[in-house]
C-alpha positions in Angstrom: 55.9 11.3 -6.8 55.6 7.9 -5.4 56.0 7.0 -1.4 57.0 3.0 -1.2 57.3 0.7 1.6 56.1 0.3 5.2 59.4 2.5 5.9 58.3 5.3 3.2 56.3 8.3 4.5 55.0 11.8 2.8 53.5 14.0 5.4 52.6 17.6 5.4 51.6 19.6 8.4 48.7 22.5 8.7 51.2 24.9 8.0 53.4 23.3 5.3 52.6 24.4 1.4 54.0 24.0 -2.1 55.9 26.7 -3.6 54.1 29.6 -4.4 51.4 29.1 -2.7 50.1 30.2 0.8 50.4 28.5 4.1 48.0 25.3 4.4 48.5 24.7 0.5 49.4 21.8 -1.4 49.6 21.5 -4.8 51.0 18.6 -6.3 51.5 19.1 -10.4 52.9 15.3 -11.3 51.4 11.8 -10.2 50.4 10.4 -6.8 51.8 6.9 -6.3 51.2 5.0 -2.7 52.1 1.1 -2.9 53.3 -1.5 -0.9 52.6 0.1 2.5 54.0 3.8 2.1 51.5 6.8 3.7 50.6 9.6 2.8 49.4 12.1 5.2 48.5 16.0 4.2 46.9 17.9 7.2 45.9 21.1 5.0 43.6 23.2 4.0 43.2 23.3 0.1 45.2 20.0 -1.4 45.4 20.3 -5.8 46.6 17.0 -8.1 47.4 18.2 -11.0 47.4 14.5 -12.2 46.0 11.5 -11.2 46.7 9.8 -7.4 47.0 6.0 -7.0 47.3 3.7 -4.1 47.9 -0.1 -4.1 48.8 -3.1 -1.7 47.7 -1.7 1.6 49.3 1.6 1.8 47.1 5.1 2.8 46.6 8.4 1.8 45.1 10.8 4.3 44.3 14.3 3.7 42.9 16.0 7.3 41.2 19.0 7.2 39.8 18.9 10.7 42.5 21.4 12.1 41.2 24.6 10.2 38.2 26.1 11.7 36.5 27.3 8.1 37.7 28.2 4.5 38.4 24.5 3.4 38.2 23.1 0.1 37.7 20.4 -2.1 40.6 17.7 -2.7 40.9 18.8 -6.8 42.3 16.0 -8.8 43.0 17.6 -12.2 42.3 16.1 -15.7 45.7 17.4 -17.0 46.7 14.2 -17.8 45.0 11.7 -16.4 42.6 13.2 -13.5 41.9 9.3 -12.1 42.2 8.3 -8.2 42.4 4.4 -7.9 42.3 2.8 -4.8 43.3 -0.8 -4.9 43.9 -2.8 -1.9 44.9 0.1 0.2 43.5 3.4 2.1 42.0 6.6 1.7 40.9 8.9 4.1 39.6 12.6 3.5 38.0 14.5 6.8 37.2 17.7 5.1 35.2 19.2 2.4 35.2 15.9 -0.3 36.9 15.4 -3.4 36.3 16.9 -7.1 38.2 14.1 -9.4 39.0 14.9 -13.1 38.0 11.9 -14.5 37.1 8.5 -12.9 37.2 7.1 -9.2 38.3 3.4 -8.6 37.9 1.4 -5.7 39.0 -2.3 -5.5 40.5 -5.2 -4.3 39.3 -5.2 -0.7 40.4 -1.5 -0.2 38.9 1.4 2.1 37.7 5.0 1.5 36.1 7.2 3.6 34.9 10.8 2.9 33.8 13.0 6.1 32.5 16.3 5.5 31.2 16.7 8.7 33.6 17.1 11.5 32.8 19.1 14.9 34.5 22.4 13.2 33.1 23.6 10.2 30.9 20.6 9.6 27.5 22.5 10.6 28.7 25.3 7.5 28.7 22.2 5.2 26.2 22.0 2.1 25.6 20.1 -1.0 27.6 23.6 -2.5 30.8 23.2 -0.5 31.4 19.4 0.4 30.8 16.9 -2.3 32.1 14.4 -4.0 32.5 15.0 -8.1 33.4 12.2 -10.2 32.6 13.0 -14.0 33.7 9.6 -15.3 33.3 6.8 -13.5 32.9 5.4 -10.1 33.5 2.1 -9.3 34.0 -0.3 -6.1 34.8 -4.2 -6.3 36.1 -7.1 -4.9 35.4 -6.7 -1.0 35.8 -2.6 -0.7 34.0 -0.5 1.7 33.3 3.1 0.8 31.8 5.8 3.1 30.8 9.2 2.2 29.2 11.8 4.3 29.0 14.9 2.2 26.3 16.9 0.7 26.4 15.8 -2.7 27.7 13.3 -5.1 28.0 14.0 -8.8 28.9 11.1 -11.2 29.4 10.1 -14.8 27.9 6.3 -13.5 28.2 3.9 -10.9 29.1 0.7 -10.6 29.2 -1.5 -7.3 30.7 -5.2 -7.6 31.3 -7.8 -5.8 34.8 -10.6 -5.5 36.6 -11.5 -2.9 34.1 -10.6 0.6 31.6 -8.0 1.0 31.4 -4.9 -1.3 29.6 -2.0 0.2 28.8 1.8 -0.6 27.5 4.3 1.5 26.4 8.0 0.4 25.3 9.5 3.8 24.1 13.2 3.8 22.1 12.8 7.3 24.8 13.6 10.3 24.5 17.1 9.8 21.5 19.2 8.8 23.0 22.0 6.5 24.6 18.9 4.4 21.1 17.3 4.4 18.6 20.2 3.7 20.1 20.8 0.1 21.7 17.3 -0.5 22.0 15.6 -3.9 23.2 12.3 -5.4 23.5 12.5 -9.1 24.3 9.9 -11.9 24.6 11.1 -14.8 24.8 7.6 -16.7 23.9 4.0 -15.0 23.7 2.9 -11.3 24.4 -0.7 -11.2 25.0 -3.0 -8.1 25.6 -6.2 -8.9 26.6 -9.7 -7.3 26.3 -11.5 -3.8 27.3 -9.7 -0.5 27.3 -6.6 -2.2 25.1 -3.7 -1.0 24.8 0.2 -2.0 22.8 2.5 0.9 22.5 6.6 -0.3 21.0 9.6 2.1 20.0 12.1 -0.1 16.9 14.5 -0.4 16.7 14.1 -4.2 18.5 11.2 -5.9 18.6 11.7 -10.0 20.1 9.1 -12.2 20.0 9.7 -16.0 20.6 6.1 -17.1 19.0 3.0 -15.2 19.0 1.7 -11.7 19.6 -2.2 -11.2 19.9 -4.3 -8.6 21.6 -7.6 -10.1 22.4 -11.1 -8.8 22.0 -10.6 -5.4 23.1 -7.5 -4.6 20.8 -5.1 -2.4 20.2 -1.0 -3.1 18.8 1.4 -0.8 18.3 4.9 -1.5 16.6 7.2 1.2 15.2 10.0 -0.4 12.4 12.2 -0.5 12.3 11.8 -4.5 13.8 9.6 -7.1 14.1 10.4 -10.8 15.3 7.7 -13.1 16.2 8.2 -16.6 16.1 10.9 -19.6 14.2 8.2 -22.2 11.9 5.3 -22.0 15.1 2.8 -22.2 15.8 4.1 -19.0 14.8 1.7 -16.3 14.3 0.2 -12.8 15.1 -3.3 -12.5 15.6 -5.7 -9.5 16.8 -8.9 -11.1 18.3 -12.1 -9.7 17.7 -14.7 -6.8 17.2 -12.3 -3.9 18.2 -9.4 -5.3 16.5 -6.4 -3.6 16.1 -3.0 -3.7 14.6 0.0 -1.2 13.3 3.2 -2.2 12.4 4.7 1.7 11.1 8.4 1.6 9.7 8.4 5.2 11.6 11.8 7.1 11.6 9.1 10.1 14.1 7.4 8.4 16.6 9.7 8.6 16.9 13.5 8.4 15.1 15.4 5.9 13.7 18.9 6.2 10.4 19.8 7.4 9.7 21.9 3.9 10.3 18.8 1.9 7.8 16.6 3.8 5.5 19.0 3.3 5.8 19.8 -0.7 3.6 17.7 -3.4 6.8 16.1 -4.5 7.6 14.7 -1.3 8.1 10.8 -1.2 8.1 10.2 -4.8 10.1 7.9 -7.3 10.1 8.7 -11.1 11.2 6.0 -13.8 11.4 7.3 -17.4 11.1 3.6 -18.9 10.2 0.5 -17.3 10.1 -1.1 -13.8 11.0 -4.8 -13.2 11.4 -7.6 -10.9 12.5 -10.7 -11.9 13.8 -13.4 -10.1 13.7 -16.4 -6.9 12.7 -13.9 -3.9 14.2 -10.7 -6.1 12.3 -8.0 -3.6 11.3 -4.0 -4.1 10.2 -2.0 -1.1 9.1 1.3 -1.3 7.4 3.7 1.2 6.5 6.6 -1.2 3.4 8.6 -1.8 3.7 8.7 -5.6 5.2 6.5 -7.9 5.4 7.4 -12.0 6.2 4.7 -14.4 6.5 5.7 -17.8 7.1 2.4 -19.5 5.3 -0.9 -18.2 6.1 -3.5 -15.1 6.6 -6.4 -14.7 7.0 -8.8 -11.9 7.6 -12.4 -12.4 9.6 -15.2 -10.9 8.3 -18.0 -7.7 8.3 -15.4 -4.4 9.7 -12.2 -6.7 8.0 -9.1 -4.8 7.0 -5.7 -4.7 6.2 -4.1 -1.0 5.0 -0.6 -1.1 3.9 1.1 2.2 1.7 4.2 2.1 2.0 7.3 4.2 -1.1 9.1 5.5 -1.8 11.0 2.5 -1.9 7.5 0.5 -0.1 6.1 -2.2 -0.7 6.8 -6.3 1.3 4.9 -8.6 0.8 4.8 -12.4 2.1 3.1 -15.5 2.4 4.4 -19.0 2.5 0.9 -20.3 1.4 -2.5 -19.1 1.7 -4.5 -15.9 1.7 -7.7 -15.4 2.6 -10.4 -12.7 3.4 -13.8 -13.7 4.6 -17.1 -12.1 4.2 -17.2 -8.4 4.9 -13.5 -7.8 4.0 -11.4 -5.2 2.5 -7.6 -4.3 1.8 -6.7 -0.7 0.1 -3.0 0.0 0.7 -1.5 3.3 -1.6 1.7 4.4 -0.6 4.0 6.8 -2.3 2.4 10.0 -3.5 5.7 11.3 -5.1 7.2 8.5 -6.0 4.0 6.3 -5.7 6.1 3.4 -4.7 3.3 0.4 -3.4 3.1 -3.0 -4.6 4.2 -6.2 -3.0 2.1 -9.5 -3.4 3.4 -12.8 -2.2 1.3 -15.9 -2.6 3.0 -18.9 -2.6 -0.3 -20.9 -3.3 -3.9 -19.7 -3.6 -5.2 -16.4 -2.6 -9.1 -15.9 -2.4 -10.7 -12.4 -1.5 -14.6 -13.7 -2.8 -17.6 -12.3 -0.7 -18.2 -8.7 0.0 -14.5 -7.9 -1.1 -12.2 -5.3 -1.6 -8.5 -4.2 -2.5 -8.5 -0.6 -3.3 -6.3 2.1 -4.4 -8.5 4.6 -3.7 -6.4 7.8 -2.5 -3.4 6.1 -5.4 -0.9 7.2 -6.4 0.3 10.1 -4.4 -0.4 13.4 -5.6 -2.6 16.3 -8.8 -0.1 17.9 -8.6 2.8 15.4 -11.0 3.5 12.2 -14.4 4.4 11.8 -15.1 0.7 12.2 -13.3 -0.1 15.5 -14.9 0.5 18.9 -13.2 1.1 22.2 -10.9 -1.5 24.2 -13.4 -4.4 25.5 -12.2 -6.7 28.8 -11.3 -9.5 28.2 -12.8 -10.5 24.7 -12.7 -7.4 21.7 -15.1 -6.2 19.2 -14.5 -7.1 15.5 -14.6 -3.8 13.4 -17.2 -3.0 10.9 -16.5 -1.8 7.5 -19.1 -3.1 4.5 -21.0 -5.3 7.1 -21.0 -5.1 10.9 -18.5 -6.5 13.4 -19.3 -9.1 15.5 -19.5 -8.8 19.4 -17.3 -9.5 22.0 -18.1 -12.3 24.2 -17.4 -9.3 27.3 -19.1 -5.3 27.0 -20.0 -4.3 24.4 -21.4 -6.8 22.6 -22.0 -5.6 19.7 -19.2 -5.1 17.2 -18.1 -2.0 14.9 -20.1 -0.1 12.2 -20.0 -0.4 8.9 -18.9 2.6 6.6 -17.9 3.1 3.5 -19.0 3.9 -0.1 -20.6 0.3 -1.9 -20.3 1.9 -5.3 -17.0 3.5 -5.0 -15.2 1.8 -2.1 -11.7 3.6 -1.2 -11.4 3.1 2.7 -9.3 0.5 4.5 -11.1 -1.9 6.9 -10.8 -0.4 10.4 -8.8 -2.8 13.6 -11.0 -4.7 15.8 -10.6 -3.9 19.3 -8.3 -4.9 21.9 -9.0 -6.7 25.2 -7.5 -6.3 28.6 -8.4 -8.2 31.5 -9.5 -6.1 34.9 -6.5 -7.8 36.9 -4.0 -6.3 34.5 -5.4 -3.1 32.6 -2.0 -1.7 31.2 -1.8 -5.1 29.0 -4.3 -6.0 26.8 -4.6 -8.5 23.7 -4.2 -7.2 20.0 -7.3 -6.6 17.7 -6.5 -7.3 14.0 -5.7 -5.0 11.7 -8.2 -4.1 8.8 -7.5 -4.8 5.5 -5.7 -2.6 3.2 -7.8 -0.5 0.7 -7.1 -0.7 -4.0 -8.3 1.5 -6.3 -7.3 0.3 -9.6 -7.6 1.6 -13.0 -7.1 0.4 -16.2 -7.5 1.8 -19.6 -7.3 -0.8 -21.6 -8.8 -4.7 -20.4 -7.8 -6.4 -17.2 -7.2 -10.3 -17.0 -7.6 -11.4 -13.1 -6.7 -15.0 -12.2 -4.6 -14.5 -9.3 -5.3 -13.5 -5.9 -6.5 -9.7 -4.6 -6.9 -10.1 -0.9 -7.5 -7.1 1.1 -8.7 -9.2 4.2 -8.9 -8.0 7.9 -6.1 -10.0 10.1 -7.5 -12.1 13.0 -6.7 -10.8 16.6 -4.5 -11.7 19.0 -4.4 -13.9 22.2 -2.2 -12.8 25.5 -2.4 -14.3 29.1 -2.9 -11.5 31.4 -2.6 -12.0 35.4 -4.4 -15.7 35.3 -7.2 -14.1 32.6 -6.8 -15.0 28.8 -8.0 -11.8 26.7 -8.5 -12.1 23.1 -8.1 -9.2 20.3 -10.9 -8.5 18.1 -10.7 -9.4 14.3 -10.3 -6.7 11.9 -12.4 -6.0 9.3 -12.0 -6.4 5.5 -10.7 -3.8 3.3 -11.4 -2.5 -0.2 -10.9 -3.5 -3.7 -12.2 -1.3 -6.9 -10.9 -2.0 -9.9 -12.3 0.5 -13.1 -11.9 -1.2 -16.7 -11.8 0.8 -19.7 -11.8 -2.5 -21.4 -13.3 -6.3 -20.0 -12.9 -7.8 -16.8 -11.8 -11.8 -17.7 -10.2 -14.0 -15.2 -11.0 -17.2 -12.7 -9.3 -15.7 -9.7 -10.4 -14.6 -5.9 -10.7 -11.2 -4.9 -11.3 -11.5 -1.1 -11.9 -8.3 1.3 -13.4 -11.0 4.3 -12.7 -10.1 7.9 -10.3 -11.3 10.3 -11.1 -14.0 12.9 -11.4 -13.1 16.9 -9.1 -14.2 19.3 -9.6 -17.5 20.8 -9.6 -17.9 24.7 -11.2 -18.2 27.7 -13.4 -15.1 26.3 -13.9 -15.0 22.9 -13.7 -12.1 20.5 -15.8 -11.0 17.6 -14.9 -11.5 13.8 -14.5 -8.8 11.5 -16.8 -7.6 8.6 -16.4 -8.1 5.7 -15.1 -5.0 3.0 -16.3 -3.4 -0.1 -15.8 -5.0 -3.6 -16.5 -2.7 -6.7 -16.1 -3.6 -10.3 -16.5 -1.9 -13.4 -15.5 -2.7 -16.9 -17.1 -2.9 -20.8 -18.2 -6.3 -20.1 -18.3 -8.7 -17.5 -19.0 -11.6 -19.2 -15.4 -13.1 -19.3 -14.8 -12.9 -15.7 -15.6 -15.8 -13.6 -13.8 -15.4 -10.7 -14.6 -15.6 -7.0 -15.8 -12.4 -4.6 -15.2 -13.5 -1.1 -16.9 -10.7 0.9 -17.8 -12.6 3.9 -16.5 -13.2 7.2 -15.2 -16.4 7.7 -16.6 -18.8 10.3 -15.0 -19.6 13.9 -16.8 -22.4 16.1 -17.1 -19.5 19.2 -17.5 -15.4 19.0 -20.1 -13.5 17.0 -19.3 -13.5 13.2 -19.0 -9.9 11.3 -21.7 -9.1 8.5 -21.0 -9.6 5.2 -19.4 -7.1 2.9 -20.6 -5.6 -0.5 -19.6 -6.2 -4.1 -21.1 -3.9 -7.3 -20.0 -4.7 -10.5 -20.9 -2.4 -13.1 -21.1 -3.4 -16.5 -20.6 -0.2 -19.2 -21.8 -1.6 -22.2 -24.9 -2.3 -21.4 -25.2 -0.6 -18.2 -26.7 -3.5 -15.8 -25.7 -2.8 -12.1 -25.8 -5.3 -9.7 -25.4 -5.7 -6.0 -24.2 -9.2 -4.7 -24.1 -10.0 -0.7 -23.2 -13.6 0.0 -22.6 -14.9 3.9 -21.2 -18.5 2.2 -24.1 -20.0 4.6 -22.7 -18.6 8.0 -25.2 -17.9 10.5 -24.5 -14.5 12.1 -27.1 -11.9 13.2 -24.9 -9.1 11.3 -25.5 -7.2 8.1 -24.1 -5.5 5.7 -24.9 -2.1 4.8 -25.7 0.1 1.8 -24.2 3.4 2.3 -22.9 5.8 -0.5 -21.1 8.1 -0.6 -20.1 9.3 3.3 -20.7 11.9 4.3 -24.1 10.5 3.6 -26.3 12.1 1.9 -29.7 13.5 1.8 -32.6 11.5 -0.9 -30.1 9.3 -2.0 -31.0 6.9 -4.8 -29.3 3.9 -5.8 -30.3 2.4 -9.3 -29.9 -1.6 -9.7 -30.5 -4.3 -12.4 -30.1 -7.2 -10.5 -29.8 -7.7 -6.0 -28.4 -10.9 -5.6 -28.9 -12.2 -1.6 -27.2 -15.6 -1.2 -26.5 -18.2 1.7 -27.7 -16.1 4.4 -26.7 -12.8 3.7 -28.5 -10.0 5.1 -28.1 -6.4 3.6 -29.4 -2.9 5.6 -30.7 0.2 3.8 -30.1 2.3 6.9 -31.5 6.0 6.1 -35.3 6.4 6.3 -34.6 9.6 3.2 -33.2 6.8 0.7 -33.9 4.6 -2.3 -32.7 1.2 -3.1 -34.6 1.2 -7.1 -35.4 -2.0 -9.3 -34.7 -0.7 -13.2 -36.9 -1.9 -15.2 -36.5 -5.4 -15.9 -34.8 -5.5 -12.3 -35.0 -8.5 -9.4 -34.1 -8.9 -6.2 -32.9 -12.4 -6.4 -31.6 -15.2 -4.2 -32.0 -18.3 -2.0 -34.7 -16.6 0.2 -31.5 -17.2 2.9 -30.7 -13.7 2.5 -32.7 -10.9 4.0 -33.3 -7.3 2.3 -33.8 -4.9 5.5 -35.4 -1.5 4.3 -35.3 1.2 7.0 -35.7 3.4 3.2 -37.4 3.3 0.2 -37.1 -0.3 -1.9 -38.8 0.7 -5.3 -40.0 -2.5 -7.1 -42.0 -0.8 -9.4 -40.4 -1.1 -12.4 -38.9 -4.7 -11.8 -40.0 -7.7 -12.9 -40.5 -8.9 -9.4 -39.4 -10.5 -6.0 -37.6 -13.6 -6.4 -36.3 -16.5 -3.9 -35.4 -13.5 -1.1 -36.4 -12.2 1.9 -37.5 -8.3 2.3 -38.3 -7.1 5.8 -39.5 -3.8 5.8 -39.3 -1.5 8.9 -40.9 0.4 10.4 -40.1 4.2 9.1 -39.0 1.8 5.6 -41.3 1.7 2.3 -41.6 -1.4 -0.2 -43.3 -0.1 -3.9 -44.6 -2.9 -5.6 -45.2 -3.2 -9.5 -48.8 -2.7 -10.4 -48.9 -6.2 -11.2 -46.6 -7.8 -8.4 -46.0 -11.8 -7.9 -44.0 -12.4 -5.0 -42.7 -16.4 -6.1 -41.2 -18.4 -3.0 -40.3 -14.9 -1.5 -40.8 -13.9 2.3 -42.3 -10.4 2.5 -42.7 -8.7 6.0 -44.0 -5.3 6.6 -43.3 -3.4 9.6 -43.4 -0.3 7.8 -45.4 0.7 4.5 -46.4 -0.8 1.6 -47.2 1.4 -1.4 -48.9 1.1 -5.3 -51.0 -2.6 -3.5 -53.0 -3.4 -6.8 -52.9 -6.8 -8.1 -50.8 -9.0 -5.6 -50.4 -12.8 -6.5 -48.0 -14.8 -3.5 -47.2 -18.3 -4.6 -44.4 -20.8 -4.8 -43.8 -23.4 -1.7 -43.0 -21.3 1.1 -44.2 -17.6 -0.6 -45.4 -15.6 2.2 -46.5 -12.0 2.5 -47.0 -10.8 6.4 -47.8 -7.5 7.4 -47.9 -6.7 11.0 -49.6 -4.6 13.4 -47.3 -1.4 12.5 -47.4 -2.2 9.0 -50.1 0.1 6.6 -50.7 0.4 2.8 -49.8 4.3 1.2 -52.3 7.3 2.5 -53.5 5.0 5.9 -52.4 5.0 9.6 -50.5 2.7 11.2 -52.3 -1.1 11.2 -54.8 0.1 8.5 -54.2 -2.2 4.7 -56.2 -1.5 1.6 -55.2 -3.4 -1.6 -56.5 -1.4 -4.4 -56.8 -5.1 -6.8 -57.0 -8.5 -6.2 -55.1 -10.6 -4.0 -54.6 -14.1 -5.4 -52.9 -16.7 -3.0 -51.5 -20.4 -4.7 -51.1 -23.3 -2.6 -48.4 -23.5 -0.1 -47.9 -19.9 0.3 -49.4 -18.0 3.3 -50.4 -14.1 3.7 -51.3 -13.0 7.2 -52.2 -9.6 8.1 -51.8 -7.9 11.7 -54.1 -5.0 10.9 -56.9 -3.1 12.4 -58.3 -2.8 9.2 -58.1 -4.7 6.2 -59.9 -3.8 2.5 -59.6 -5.2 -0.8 -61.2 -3.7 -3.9 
């Protein structure tokens, strides 16, 4: 049959039928053909092609279900011949239960088709088992066509969306009503391609499953909400965003449209899996996914100037792993986004190599915490905020309280994001307040084979904000750094910066405190190869109290040295950084080192009166004797080859063990608290000093009582002083 002309006009009523069939029945056993303007209307319940159904140059087809209250069907377009629907430059409309086509569905030349499955009547009895669309061959649109379909499911042999002539668009919408969303699918059986400029693909599904390869090409842009992606039967099976500013989302979040309460909740929630490889390649080309879990089979890699990856975590975190290599080259980009109420981060496995090339960057600067929340952030300040603490303390506000966050977090095994610094409000105006910064985001990489780092990891705090309040400026409190922890099964090489600093204070009339700095933790074979940058500190700011240093341990496996290193890059602040592992904190904890390396004014705090910082044998406590060692525990130097060029203030409750044969060489020592195993002491160097104050005592006495159970030898330039009631040597 073919209806022709703006004058030429097939329409059937809800009562009208075929022969042989019932009322509301339609079945139609040659060829469909709608061109140059003709229409096409069928208002019935169950309409059957027998053969294929075309319409060209601006005419319409409309098949309206809407009148029947239940019982409709599929549009069935039969492979008895043919079994193809093409579209081109004209109009289809289907309000009822979607369309099951034979063979292939073709939409082109700036043409229109919409599929509603979800009209006031029957659409709340609609599921992915009653209104879909089925298209076993292959679905295209091109050239400046729009396609809408709001059904439960779609099934397809492939798909292909193209550009032309305007903008090409596809949309797959299962989310206006909640029977078509709690069971709804999109499946590909082959390929899902989008391709070219102004062209752009959008699907609602709860599970999206393509057995061929997902591509975003040439500037075309895919999103797929979904609570799980599969991609691909075989590891030539891939994901791939190619082309100038070609992007791609994978969104999972049930805020982002409707998915069922029992999905959120199940282990497979919010994850994509990708048989082969992922890649992004290309000026700007972009992937953003929100997802809890992410399996890659195959390697990745991003390259290209500004080409980037965005993945934001949920609260339970993110894990995402690799079964090959990953690599970013040439200018590209990763940022890591935590959820901002539970700072929970990522973990990336790579079961092969890791590269991050010279010029590229994985940040989370910001993405921790939220402004005031974390186990670092304090309560809402006037006028100037608290930084947060996280591996050092926060500095204080310029306004109550002035003192800033706590730290937290494991040194050894650092997982936790850096916690927001705290907003301000002025008194005149309590309901507005200025920003804190958010912490930094947290990485826990891990890498079986070897790991080249010359790029950028910064998981930095972001600086607070500054906001005008009633006549009173109030400044936000920086946030503090996050973490990094990277675990090698091979070496660590590289010349690049991995930076977990905090963020700077608001800037005002009152001034805020800067963040602290993170947690840095390394461990590989061998270290040797990697001579790279660890930017733990806080960076300076000419008013407010700077944050405490952070930590960084870098294990090294072959031949196990551990070593602590706290640099302050020669900022004066009264803050420290803290050795805590693992929280909740433990009871007679001991932590082993080779080698504590204090530099340009870092101070460090062993907090717990029950714990042991421990010199290995062969061990030092090195640096410039800027840094200070603070012992509220146990530092055991007995087995180390000494104290050099540092600072160790002992206090009172703290213990310092000294070697039987100890020389302290240009080192400050200053004993509030105990001194234990005093035999034969030499101080020297210019500036060596030992001091032990009117609290201070050797093993087995009382407060202000010393004995040294072997000689005391004291060079030139150095200086011991004693506070004591009581002083013996033997």
């Amino acid at each position: 049959m073919r209806v022709m002309n703006a004058s030429g006009r097939l329409q059937v009523y809800s009562s009208g039928r075929t022969s042989g069939l019932a009322s509301g029945n339609v079945r139609l056993l040659g060829a469909l053909t709608a061109d140059s303007g003709g229409q096409v209307r069928l208002a019935s319940r169950q309409v059957t092609f027998d053969d294929s159904v075309t319409a060209t140059s601006s005419s319409t087809i409309t098949i309206d279900q809407t009148s029947f209250a239940s019982d409709v069907a599929n549009v069935r377009v039969e492979q008895q011949t043919g079994g193809n629907v093409t579209i081109d430059g004209a109009t289809l409309t289907i309000s009822g239960a979607g369309i099951s086509v034979g063979n292939s569905l073709q939409v082109g030349r700036q043409a229109t088709v919409t599929i509603d499955a979800s009209a006031a009547l029957w659409g709340s009895g609609m599921t992915s088992a009653n209104s879909f669309v089925n298209v076993p061959g292959t679905f295209s649109v091109s050239n400046g066509s729009t396609v809408a379909m709001y059904v439960g499911a779609l099934r397809a042999g492939s798909v292909s969306v193209s550009g032309g002539s305007g903008a090409t668009s596809l949309l797959v919408d299962a989310s206006k009503r909640a029977a078509m969303a709690n069971s709804s699918v999109c499946t590909v059986a082959g390929d899902l391609v989008v391709r070219n400029s102004s062209v752009s693909t959008t699907i609602y599904a709860g599970k999206v499953a393509v057995g061929g390869s997902v591509r975003a090409e040439t500037s075309a842009t895919l999103r797929v909400y979904t609570a799980r992606l599969d991609v691909g039967s075989s590891v030539s099976d891939s994901l791939s965003v190619i082309g100038t500013s070609s992007g791609m989302l994978i969104d999972g979040r049930v805020s982002s449209w409707y998915l069922p309460a029992a999905a959120s909740a199940s282990s497979t929630d919010l994850a994509a899996n990708i048989s082969g490889g992922l890649t992004i390649q290309g000026t700007s080309a972009t992937l953003t996914m929100y997802l809890a879990s992410l399996d890659v089979g195959g390697s990745a890699l991003i390259e290209s100037t500004s080409a980037t990856a965005n993945m934001y975590a949920p609260m339970q975190g993110t894990r995402a792993s690799f079964g090959g290599n990953f690599a970013m080259q040439s200018g590209s980009r990763m940022y890591l986004y935590s959820d901002p109420s539970s700072g929970v981060g990522f973990v990336m496995s790579v079961a092969g190599n890791f590269l991050l090339g010279t010029g590229t960057t994985i940040s989370g600067v910001g993405g921790g915490f939220g402004n005031s929340s974390g186990p670092g952030s304090l309560s809402a300040s006037r006028y100037g905020g608290a930084g947060a603490g996280h591996g050092g303390e926060g500095g204080g506000s310029a306004d109550a309280p002035a003192v800033g966050g706590l730290a937290y977090g494991s040194f050894t095994e650092p997982t936790r994001s850096g916690s927001g610094g705290s907003n301000a409000f002025s008194l005149n105006c309590p309901t507005q307040f200025a920003a804190g910064g958010a912490g930094g985001s947290a990485l826990r990489l891990v890498v079986g084979g070897s790991a080249n780092a010359s790029g950028t990891i910064d998981m930095s705090g972001a600086g607070g904000s500054n906001v005008g309040n009633c006549n009173w400026w109030s400044s936000g409190g920086g946030g503090s750094g996050g973490s990094v922890w990277i675990d090698c099964g091979g070496n660590l090489v590289g010349s690049g910066t991995i930076a977990v600093s905090g963020g700077v204070g608001g800037q005002s009339t009152y001034n805020a405190g800067v963040g602290g700095g993170g947690r840095i933790a390394l461990y590989a074979a061998n270290l040797s190869g990697w001579s790279g940058t660890l930017q733990t500190w806080s960076p300076q700011q000419s008013l407010g109290e700077i944050g405490g240093p952070g930590t960084a341990y870098l294990l090294e496996r072959t031949s196990g040295r551990r070593r602590l290193v706290v640099d302050q890059n020669s900022i004066t602040t009264a803050r420290r950084a803290w050795l805590l592992d693992p929280l909740p904190l433990l009871p007679d904890a001991t932590f082993a080192f080779d080698s504590i390396d204090l530099r340009r004014g870092a101070q460090v705090l062993l907090p717990n009166a029950s714990w042991t910082v421990e010199l290995a044998s062969g061990g030092q406590l090195d640096g410039d004797r800027s840094g200070v060692f603070v012992a509220r525990g146990r530092l055991n130097a007995q087995q180390g080859t000494g104290l050099h060029l540092s600072h160790v203030s002992v206090e009172s409750g703290g213990r310092l063990d000294l070697a039987d044969v100890t020389t302290l060489s240009s080192v400050y020592v200053d004993v509030n608290g105990e001194l234990a195993n005093a035999r034969a002491v030499r101080v020297t160097g210019s500036g060596g000093r030992l001091r032990v104050y009117s609290d201070g005592r050797t093993s087995g006495l009382l407060s202000g009582n010393v004995r040294l159970l072997g000689a005391l030898t004291v060079d030139t330039s150095a200086l011991v002083r004693f506070y004591s009631r009581q002083v013996t040597f033997d």
